[in-house]
C-alpha positions as CSV (number, residue, x, y, z in Angstrom):
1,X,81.6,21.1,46.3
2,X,79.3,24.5,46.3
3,X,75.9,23.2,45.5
4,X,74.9,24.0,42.1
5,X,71.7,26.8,42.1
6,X,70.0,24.8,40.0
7,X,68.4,23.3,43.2
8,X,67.7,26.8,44.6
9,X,66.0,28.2,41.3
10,X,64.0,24.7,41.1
11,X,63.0,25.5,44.7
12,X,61.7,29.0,44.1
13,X,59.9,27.6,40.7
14,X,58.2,24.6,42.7
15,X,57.4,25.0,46.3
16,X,54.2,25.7,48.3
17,X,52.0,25.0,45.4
18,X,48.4,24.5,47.0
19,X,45.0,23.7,45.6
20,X,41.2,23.6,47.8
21,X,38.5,21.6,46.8
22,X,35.6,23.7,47.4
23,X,34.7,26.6,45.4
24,X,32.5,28.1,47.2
25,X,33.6,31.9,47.5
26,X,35.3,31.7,51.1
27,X,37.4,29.1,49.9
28,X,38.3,31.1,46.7
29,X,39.5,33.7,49.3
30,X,41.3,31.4,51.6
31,X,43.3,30.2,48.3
32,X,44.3,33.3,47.5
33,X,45.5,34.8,50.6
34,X,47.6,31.1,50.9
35,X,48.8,32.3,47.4
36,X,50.0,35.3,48.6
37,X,51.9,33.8,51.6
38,X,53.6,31.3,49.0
39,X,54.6,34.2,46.8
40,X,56.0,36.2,49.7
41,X,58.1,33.2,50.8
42,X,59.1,32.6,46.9
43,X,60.2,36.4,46.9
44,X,62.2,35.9,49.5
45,X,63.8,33.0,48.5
46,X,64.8,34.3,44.9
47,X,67.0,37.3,46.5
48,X,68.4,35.0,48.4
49,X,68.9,32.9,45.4
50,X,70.9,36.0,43.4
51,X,72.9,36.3,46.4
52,X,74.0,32.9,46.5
53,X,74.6,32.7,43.0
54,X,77.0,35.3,42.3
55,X,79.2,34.0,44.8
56,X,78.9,30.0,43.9
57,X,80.0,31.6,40.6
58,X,82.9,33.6,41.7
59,X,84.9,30.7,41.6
60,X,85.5,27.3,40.6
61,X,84.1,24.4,42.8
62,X,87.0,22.5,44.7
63,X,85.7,18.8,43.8
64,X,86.1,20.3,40.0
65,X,89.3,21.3,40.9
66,X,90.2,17.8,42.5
67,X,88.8,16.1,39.2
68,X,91.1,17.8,36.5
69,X,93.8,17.8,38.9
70,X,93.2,13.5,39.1
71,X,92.5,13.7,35.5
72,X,96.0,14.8,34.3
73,X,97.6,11.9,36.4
74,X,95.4,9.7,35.1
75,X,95.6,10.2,31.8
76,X,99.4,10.1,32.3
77,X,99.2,6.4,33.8
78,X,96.7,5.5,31.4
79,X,99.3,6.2,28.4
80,X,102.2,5.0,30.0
81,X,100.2,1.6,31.3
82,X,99.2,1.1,27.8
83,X,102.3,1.5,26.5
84,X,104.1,-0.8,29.1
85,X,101.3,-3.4,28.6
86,X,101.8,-3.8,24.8
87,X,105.7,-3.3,25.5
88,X,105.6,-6.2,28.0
89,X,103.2,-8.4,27.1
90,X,101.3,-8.1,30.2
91,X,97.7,-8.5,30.3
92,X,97.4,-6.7,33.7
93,X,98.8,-3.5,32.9
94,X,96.3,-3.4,30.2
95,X,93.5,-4.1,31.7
96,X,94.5,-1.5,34.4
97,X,95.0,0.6,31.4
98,X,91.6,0.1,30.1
99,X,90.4,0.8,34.0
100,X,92.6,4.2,33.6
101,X,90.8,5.1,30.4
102,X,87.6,4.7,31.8
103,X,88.0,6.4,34.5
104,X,90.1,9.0,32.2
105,X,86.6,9.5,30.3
106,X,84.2,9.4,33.8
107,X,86.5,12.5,35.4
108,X,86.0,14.4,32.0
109,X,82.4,13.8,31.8
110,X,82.2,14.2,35.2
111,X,84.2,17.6,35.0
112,X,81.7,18.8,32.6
113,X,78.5,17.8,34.1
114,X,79.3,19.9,37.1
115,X,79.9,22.8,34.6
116,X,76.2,21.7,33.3
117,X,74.8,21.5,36.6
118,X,75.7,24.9,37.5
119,X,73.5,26.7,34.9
120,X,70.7,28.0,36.0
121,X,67.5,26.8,35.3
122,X,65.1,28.1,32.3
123,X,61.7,27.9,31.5
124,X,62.0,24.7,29.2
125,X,64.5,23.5,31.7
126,X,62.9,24.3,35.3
127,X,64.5,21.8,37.3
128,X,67.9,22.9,35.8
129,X,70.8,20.6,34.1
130,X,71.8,18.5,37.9
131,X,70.8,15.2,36.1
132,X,73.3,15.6,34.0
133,X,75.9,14.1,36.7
134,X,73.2,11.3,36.7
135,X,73.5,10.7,32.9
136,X,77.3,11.0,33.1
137,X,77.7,8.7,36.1
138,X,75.4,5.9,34.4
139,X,77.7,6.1,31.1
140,X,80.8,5.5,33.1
141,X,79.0,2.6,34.9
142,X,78.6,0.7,31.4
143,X,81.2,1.5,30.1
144,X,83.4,0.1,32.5
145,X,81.2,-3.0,32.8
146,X,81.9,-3.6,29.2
147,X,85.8,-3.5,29.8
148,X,85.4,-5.5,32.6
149,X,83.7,-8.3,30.5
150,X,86.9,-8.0,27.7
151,X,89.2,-8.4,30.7
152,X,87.9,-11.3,31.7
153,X,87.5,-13.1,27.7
154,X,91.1,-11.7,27.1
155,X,92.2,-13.6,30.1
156,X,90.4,-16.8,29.5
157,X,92.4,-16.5,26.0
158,X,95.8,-16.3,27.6
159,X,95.5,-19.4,29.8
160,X,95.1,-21.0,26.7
161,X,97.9,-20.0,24.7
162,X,100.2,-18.1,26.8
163,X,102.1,-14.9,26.6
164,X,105.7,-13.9,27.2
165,X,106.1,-10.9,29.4
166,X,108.9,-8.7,30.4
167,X,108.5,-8.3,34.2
168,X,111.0,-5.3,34.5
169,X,109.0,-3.2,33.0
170,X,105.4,-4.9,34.1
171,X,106.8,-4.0,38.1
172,X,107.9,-0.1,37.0
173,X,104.7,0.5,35.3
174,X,103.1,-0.8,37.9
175,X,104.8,1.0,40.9
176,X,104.0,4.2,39.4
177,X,100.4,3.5,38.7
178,X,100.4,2.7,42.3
179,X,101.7,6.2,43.3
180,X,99.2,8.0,41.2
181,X,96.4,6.0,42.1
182,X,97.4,6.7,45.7
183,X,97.6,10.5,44.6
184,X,93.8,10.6,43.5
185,X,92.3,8.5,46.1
186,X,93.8,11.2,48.6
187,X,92.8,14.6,46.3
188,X,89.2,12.8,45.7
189,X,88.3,11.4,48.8
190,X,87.6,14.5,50.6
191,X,84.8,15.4,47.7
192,X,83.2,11.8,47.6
193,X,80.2,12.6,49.6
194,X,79.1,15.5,47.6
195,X,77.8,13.8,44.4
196,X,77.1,10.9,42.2
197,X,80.0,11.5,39.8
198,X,82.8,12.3,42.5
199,X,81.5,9.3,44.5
200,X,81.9,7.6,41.5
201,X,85.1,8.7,40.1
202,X,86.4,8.4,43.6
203,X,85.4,4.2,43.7
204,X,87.3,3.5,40.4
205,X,90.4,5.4,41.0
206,X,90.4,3.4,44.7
207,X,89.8,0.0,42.3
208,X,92.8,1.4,40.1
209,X,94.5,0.8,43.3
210,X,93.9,-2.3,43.8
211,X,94.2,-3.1,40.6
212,X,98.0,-1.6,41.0
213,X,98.6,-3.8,43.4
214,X,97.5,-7.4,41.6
215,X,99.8,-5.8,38.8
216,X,102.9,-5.5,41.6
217,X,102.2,-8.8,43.0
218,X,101.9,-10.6,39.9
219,X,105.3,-9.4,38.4
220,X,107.0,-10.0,42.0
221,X,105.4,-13.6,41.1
222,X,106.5,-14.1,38.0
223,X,109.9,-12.3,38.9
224,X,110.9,-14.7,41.7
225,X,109.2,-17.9,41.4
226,X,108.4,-18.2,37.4
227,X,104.6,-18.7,37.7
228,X,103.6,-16.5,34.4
229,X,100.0,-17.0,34.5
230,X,100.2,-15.0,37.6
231,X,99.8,-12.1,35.0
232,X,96.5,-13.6,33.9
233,X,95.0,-14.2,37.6
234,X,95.9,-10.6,38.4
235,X,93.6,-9.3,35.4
236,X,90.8,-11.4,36.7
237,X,91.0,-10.0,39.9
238,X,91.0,-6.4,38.3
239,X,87.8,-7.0,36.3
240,X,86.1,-9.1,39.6
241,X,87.1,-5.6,41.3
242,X,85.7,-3.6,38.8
243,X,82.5,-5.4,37.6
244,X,80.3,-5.5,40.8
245,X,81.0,-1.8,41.3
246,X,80.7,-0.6,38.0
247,X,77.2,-2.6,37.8
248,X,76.0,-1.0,41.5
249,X,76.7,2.5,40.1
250,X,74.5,2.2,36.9
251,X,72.1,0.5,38.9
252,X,72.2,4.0,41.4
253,X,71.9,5.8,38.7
254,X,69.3,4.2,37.0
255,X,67.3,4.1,40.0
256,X,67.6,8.3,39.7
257,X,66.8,8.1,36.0
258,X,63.5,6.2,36.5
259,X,62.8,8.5,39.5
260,X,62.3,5.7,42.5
261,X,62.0,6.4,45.7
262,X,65.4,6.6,46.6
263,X,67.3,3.6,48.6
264,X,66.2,4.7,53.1
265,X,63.0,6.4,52.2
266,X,60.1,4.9,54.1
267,X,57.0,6.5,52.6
268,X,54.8,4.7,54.7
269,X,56.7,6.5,57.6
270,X,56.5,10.0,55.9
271,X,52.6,9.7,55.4
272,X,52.4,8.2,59.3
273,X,54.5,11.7,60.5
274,X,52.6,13.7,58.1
275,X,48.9,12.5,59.6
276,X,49.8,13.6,62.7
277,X,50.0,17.3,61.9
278,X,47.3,19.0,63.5
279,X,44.4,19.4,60.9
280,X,45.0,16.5,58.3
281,X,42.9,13.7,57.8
282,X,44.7,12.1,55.6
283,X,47.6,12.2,53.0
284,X,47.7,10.2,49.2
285,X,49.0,10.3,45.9
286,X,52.4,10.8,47.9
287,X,56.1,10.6,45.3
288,X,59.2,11.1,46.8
289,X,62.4,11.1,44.0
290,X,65.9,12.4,43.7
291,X,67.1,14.7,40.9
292,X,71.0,13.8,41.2
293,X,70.8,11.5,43.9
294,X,71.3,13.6,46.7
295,X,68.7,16.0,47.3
296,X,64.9,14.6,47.8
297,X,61.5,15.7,46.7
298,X,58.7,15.3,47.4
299,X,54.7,15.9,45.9
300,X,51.3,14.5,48.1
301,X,47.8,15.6,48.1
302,X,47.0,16.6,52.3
303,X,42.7,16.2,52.9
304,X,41.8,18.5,56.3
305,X,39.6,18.0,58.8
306,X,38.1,21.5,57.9
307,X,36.5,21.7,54.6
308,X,37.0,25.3,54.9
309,X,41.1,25.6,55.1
310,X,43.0,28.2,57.2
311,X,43.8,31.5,55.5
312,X,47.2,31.6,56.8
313,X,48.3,28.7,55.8
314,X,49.2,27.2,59.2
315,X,48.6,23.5,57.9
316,X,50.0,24.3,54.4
317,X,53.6,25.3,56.9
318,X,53.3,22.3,59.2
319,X,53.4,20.0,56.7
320,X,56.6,21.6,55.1
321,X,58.0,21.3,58.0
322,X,57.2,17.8,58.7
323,X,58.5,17.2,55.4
324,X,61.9,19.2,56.6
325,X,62.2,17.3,59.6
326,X,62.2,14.2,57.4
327,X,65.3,15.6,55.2
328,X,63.2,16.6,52.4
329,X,63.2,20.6,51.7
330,X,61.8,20.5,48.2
331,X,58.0,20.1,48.4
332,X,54.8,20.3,46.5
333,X,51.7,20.2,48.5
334,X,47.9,20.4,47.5
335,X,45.4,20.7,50.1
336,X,42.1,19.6,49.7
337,X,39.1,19.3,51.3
338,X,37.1,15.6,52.2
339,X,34.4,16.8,49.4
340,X,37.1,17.1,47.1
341,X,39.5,14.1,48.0
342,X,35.6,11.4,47.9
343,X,35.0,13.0,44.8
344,X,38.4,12.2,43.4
345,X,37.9,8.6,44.5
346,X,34.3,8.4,42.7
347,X,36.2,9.5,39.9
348,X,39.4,7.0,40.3
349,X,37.2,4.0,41.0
């Protein structure tokens, strides 16, 4: 998927942002010429921000592409498992159908988040509209959870009174929902690393699968050695597919929402890596988050050895690039002196 430029504009809005601690008027001076080497870079980064964003917006991402395309068959299989489900009797299909509209409403939401996340940012909006995908991914995590949960009342209801069910058409239905699931696993697959939603979209269409399958199995069951609550097993291992998924995404997603440190990043590590850069003393107040799951930030306060900081910002780039060689290219920095950083602990304590 082309990367929205809602990252690139939040770049340009956001990095290099410095502050000193002493105010004496050599420091005022060293601030402002590390101002001006900020600004530079930011100039520089915004024409190559127009560039890129005439041609992300010359044409429609593929992973969008891949999502309506999965969308039509899905909705497809959605209506005709439903239809089969109530025609049959068979629980299965419509708990796969339930599955199918889920993940019916997760590609269309998931469709039009991307649409949202690749508007550019505004003043009241800086970061841009790339949580969006979080929002829509978090959504679909629930809302499947719930249907999960129905599946598996429904089925504890059918053990207890029973339901006849006419296999013929249970086994059809459920052959093509295994050819259409198949279908979207392929088109999505290759657009499963690039975000939340995909990723997301991607797992349930691979559980429909699955859950195609327990629908086959159960009707072959039922066909050819009589068992009929073979129909209510398979719906309980479609919801025990789709419930510790469903609940792992909306915890992801939440984890974005809340702005944790996202899941392999050691801040203890970073501050270690970023202590060794020639001039800093020490590094606090350090956040590290993730707008849509994918891309890391990053904010920390560096204290120099020098109250008097360099004017060309040589520690100010260091860091950055510590920060790069880390994975994290989106970076707020303030540099202070040690006057600065112990009066900020008198003040703290």
């Amino acid at each position: 998927m082309t990367k929205p430029n809602t990252e690139n504009q939040a770049d340009t809005t956001n990095v290099g942002a410095t502050a000193v601690a002493d105010h004496d008027h050599h420091d005022h001076e060293a601030h402002h010429e590390e101002h001006q080497h900020s600004h530079d870079a930011h100039d520089h980064h915004d024409h190559q921000h127009d560039h890129d964003h005439d041609h992300n917006h010359s044409h429609v991402p593929s992973s969008l592409r891949a999502l309506l395309g999965v969308l039509f068959f899905t909705a497809v299989i959605f209506f005709a498992e439903l239809f089969g489900g109530w025609y049959s009797g068979s629980l299965a299909l419509i708990s796969d159908a339930m599955h199918m509209l889920s993940d019916s409403t997760g590609l269309v939401v998931a469709a039009v988040a991307i649409l949202l996340a690749r508007r550019t940012a505004t003043k009241t909006a800086t970061y841009g509209y790339k949580r969006f995908e979080v929002v829509a991914a978090l959504l679909n995590a629930v809302s499947v959870s719930i249907i999960s949960v129905w599946i598996v009342f429904e089925a504890i209801e059918r053990f207890r009174n029973g339901e006849t069910i006419d296999i013929t058409v249970m086994l059809v239905v459920g052959v093509i929902g295994l050819i259409a699931n198949i279908f979207g696993a392929i088109v999505l697959h290759g657009h499963s690393h690039e975000n939340m939603n995909v990723r997301g979209a991607y797992l349930h269409v691979l559980v429909d699968l699955f859950g195609s399958v327990a629908v086959i199995v159960a009707a072959l069951l039922m066909q050819f050695t009589g068992i009929l609550w073979a129909d209510t097993v398979a719906s309980l291992i479609i919801a025990a597919l789709i419930l510790p998924r469903s609940v792992k995404l909306a915890w992801e997603s939440l984890r974005v929402l809340l702005e944790q440190v996202p899941v392999g990043v050691d801040t203890e590590g970073i501050v270690e890596k970023l202590e060794t850069v020639e001039g800093v003393s020490a590094v606090h107040d350090l956040h590290v988050w993730s707008l849509d799951g994918n891309k890391l930030l990053a904010t920390c306060h560096v204290v120099m050895v020098d109250e008097k900081p360099r004017a060309d910002c040589g520690v100010l780039d260091d860091v950055q690039q510590a920060f790069k060689e880390l994975g994290i290219d989106h970076t707020t920095v303030q540099i202070e002196g040690t006057k600065h950083h112990n009066h900020e602990i008198i003040c703290h304590t």
